[in-house]
Backbone as CSV, one residue per row, in Angstrom:
resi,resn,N_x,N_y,N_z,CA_x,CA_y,CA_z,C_x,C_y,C_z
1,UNK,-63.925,32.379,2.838,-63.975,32.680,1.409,-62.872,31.918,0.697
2,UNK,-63.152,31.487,-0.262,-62.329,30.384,-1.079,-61.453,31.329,-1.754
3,UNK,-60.174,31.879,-1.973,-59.407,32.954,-2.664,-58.552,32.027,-3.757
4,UNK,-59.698,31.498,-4.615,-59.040,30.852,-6.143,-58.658,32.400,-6.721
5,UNK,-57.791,31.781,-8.062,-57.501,33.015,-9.046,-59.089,33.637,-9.616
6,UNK,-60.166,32.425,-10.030,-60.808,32.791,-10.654,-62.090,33.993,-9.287
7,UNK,-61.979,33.915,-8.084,-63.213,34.633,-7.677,-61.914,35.835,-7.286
8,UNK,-61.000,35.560,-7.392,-60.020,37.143,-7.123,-60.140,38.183,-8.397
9,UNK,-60.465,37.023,-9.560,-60.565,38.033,-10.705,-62.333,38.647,-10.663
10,UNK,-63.192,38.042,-10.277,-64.698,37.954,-10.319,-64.506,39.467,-9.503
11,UNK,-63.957,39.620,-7.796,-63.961,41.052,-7.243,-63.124,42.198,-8.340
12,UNK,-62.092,41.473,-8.438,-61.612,42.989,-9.231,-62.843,43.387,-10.647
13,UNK,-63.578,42.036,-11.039,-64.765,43.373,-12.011,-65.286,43.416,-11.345
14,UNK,-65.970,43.526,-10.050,-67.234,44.087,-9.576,-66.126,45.556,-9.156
15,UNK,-65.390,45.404,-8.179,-64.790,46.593,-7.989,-64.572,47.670,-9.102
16,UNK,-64.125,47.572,-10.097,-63.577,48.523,-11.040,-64.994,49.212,-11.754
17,UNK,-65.674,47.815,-11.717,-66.955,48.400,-12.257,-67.772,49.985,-11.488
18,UNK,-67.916,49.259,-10.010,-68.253,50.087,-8.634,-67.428,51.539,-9.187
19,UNK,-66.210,51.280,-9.062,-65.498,52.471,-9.608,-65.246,53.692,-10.334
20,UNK,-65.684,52.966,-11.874,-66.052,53.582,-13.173,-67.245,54.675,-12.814
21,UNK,-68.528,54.096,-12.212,-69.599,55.237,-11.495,-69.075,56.134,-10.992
22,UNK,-68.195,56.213,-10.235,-67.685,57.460,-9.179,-66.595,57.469,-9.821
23,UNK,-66.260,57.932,-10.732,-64.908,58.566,-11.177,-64.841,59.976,-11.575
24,UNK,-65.158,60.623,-12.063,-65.239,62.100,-11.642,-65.313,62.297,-10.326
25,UNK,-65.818,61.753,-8.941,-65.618,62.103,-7.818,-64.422,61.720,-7.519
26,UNK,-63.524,60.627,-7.854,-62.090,60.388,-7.580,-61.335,60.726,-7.917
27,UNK,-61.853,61.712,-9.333,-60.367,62.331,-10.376,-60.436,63.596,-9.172
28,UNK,-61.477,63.998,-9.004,-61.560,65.506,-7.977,-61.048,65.033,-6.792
29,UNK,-61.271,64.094,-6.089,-60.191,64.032,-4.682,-59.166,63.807,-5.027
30,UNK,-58.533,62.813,-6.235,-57.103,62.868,-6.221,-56.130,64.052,-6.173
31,UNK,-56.920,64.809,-7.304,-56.063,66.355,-7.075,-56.490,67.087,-5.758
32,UNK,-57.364,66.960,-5.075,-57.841,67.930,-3.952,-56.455,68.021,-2.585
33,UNK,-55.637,68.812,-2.413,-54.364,69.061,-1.870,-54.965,69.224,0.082
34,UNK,-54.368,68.570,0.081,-54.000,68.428,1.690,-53.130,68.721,2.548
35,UNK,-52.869,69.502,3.727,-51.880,70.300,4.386,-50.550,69.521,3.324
36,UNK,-50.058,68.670,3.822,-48.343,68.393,3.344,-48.554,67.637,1.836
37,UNK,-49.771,66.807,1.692,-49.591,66.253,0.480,-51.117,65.866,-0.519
38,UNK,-51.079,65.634,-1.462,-52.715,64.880,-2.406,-53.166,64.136,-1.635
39,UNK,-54.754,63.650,-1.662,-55.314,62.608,-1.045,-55.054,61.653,-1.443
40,UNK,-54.757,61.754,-2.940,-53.944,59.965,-3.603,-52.435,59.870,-3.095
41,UNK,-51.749,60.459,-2.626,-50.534,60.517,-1.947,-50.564,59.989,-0.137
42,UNK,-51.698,60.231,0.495,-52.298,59.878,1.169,-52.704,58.486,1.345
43,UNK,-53.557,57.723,0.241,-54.093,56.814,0.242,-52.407,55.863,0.215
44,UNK,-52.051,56.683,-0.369,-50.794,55.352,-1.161,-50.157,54.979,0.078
45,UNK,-49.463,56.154,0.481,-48.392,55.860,1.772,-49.310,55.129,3.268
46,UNK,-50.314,55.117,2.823,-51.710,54.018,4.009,-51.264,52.871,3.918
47,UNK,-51.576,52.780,2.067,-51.146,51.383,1.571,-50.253,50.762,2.008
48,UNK,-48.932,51.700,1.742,-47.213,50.914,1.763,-47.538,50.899,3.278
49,UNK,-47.805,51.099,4.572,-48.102,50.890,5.602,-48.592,49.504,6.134
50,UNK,-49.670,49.344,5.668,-50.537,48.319,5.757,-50.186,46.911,4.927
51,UNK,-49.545,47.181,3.906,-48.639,46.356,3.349,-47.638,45.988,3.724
52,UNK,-47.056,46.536,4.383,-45.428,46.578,4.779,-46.136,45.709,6.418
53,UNK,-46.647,46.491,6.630,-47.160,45.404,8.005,-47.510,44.105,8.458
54,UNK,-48.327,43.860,6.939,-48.903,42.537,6.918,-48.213,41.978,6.381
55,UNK,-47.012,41.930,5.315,-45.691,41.270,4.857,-44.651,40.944,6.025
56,UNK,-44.560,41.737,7.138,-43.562,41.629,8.457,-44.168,40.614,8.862
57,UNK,-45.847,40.449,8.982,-46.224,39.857,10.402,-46.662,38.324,9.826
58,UNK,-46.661,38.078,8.579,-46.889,36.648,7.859,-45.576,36.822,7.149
59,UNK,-44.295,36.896,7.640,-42.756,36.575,7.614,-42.542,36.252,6.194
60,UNK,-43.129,37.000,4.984,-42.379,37.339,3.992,-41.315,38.186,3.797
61,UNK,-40.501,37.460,2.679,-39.630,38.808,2.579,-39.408,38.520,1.249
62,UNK,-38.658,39.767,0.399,-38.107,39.757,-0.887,-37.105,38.728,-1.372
63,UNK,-37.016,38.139,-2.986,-35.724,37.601,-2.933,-35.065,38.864,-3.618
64,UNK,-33.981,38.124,-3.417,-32.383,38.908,-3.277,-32.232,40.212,-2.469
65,UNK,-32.374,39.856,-1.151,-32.952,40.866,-0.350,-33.051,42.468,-0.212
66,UNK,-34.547,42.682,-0.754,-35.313,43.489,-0.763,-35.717,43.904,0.588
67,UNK,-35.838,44.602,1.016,-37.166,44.798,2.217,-38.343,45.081,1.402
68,UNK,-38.906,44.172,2.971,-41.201,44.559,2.546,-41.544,46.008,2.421
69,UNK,-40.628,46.589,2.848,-41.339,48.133,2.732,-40.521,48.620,1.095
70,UNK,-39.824,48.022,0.444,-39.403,47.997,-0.886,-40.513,47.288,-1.687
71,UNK,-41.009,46.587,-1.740,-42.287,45.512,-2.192,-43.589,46.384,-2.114
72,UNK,-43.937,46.596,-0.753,-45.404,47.326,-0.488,-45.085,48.950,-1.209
73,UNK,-43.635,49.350,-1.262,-43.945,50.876,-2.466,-43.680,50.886,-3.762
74,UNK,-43.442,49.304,-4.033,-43.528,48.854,-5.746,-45.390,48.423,-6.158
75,UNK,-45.904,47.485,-4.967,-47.420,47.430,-4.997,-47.927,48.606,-5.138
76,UNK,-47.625,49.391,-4.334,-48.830,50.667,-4.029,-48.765,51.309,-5.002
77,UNK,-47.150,51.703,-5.494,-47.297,52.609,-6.719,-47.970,51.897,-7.729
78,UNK,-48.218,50.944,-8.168,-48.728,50.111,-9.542,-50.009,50.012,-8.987
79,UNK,-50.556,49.841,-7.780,-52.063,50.235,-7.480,-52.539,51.409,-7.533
80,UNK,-52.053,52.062,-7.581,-52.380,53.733,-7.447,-52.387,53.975,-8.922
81,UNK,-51.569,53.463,-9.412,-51.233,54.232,-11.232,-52.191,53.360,-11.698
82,UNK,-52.524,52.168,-11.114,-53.872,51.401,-12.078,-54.876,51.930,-11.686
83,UNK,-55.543,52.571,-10.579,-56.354,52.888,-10.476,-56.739,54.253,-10.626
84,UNK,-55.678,55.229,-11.210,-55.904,56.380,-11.190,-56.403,56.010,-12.793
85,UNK,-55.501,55.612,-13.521,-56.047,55.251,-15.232,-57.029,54.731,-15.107
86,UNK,-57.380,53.737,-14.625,-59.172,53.256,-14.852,-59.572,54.052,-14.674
87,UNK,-59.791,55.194,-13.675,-61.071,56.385,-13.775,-60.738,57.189,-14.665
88,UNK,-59.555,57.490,-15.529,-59.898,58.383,-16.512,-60.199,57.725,-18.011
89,UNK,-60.067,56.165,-17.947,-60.040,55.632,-19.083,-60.979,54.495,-19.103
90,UNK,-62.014,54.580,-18.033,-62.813,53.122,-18.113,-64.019,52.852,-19.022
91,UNK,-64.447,54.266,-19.920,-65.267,54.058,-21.210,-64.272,54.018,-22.389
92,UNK,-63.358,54.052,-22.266,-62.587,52.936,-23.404,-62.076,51.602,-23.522
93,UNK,-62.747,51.024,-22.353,-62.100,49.822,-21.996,-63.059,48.957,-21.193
94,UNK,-63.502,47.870,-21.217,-64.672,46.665,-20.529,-63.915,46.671,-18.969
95,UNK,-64.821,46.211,-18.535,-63.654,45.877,-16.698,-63.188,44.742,-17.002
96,UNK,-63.638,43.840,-17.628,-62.944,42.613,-17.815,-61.238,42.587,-18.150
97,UNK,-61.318,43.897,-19.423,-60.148,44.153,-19.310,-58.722,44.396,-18.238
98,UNK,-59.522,45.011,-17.497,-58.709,45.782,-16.605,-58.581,44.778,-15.456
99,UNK,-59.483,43.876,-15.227,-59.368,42.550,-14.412,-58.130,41.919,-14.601
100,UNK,-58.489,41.548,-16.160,-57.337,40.291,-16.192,-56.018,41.207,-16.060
101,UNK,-55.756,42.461,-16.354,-54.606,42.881,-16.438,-53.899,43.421,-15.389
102,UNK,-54.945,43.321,-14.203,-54.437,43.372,-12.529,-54.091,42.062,-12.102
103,UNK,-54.834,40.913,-12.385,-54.440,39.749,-12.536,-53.520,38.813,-12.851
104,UNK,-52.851,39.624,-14.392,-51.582,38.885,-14.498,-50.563,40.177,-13.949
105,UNK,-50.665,40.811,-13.590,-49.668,42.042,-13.135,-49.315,41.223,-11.877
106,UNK,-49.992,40.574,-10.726,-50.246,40.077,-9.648,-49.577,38.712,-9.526
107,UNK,-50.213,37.881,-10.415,-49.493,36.669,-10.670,-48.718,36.280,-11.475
108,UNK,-47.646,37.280,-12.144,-46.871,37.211,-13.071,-45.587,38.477,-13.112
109,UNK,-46.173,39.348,-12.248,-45.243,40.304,-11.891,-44.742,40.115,-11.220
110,UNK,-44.807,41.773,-10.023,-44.428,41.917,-8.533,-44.899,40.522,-7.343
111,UNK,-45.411,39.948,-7.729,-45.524,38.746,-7.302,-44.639,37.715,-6.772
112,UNK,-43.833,37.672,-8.317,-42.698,37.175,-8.228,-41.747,36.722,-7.076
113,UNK,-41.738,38.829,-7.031,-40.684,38.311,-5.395,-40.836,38.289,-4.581
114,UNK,-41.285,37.980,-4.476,-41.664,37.148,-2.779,-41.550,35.401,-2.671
115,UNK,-41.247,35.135,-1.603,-41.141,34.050,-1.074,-41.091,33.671,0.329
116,UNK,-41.759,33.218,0.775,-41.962,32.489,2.370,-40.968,31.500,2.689
């Protein structure tokens, strides 16, 4: 798969779109409580996992040294908070919107720090 900017932005609208359908089922699991913690509390700390893993094992690291597991719980939280707002706010807003604005969050943000 060719991973230009432009077909990275093409998945995030099909995704968000996919999304917007099942959002009342995601606002209800997010709050749905689990022995120690939320299922969106759950998902997240997967994330910073799986992030933090795959940043160790393709030998990134932060500048001005950060650790990857500092990086993957700055990602996750800004994935989690974007995606909890799109399901409560995605009939006020096109996906296109919400594309480009994961997009430049990505390549203009937290992005940033990193370096190989």
């Amino acid at each position: 798969m060719n991973y230009s900017r432009n077909n990275i932005k093409a998945y995030y609208i099909h995704e968000f779109a996919e999304m917007a359908k099942y959002s009342k089922m995601l606002k209800t699991l997010w709050e749905m409580p689990l022995e120690e913690s939320t299922f969106l509390e759950k998902i997240q700390n997967d994330m910073i996992e799986s992030i933090t893993d795959y940043l160790n094992r393709k030998n990134f690291h932060m500048k001005y040294g950060g650790t990857t597991e500092l990086f993957a719980n700055l990602y996750a939280a800004e994935a989690m908070t974007t995606l909890r707002w799109w399901t409560e706010h995605h009939e006020e807003h096109d996906v296109d919107f919400i594309a480009r604005l994961v997009d430049d969050i990505q390549y203009n943000g937290l992005f940033h720090l990193l370096e190989r």
